[in-house]
Structures are given as C-alpha cells and as structure tokens.
C-alpha positions as CSV (number, residue, x, y, z in Angstrom):
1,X,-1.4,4.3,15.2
2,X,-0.6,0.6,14.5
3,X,2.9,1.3,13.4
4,X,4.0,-2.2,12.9
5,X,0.9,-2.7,10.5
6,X,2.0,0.2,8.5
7,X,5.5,-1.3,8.1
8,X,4.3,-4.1,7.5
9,X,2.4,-3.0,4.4
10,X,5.3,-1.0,3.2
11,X,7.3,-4.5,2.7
12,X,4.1,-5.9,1.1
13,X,4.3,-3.5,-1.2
14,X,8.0,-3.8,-1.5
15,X,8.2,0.0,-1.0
16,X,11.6,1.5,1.1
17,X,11.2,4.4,3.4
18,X,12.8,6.2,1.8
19,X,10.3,5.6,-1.1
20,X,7.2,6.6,0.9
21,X,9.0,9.4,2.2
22,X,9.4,10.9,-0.9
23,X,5.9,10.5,-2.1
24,X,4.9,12.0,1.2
25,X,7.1,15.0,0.4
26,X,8.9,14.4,3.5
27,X,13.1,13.9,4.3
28,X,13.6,9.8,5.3
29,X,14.8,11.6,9.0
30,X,10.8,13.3,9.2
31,X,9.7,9.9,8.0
32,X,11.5,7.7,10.2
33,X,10.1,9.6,12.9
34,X,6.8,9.6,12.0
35,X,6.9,5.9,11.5
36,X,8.4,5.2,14.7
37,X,6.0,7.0,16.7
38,X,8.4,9.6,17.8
39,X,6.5,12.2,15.8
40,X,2.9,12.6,14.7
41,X,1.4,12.4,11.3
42,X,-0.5,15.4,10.2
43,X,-3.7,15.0,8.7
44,X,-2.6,15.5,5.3
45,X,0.0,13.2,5.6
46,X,-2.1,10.4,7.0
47,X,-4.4,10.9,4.1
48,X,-1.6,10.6,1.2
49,X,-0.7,7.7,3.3
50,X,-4.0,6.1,2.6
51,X,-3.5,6.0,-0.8
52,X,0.1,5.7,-1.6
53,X,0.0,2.6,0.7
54,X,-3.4,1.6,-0.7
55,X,-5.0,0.6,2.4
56,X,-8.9,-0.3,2.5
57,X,-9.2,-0.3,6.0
58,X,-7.3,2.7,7.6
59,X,-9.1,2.2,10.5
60,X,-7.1,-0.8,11.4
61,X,-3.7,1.5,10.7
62,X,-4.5,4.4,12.5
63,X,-6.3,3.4,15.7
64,X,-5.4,0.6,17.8
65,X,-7.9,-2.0,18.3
C-alpha cells in the first residue's frame, strides 16, 4: 500500500481520520494503524475505502509502483 498517497487524498478531500474511521466502522486507534502500515486492511475495508475516498485508480493506492 502507498500510504502516503492515501493520506494525501484524505486532506484533498479535507476528511480527518477520525472521519474515515468512522465511515469504515473502525475506532481512530484501528485506523491509525491501518494507515500507518502497522496493521493490514482487510478486504472489505479496502473496498469501502475505494469509495468513501473516491479513488479512480486504486491500483496506484494499494500496490506500490
């Protein structure tokens, strides 16, 4: 995962962690986590991501290049 991208888009959007984590059904700690590499997305979780971040290319996000 391209973490810094996914930050990245977060402040595009203008969207906390706190916000995403919520939409993710997650705590901010789980999130935090996640989003710092220290734990893995599920599936699930990388697919809400998709669209709650509206990203058309996820590619780019999830798989460094």
């Amino acid at each position: 995962m391209v973490y810094s991208k996914l930050k990245g888009r977060m402040a595009e959007l203008g969207m906390s962690q706190k916000a995403v984590a919520e939409k993710l059904e997650l705590s901010e700690r789980s999130y935090g986590l996640k989003i710092n590499g220290k734990r893995p997305f599920t599936i699930p979780e990388a697919e809400k991501l998709i669209v709650i971040l509206s990203l058309e290319n996820p590619a780019e996000y999830f798989f460094n290049a």
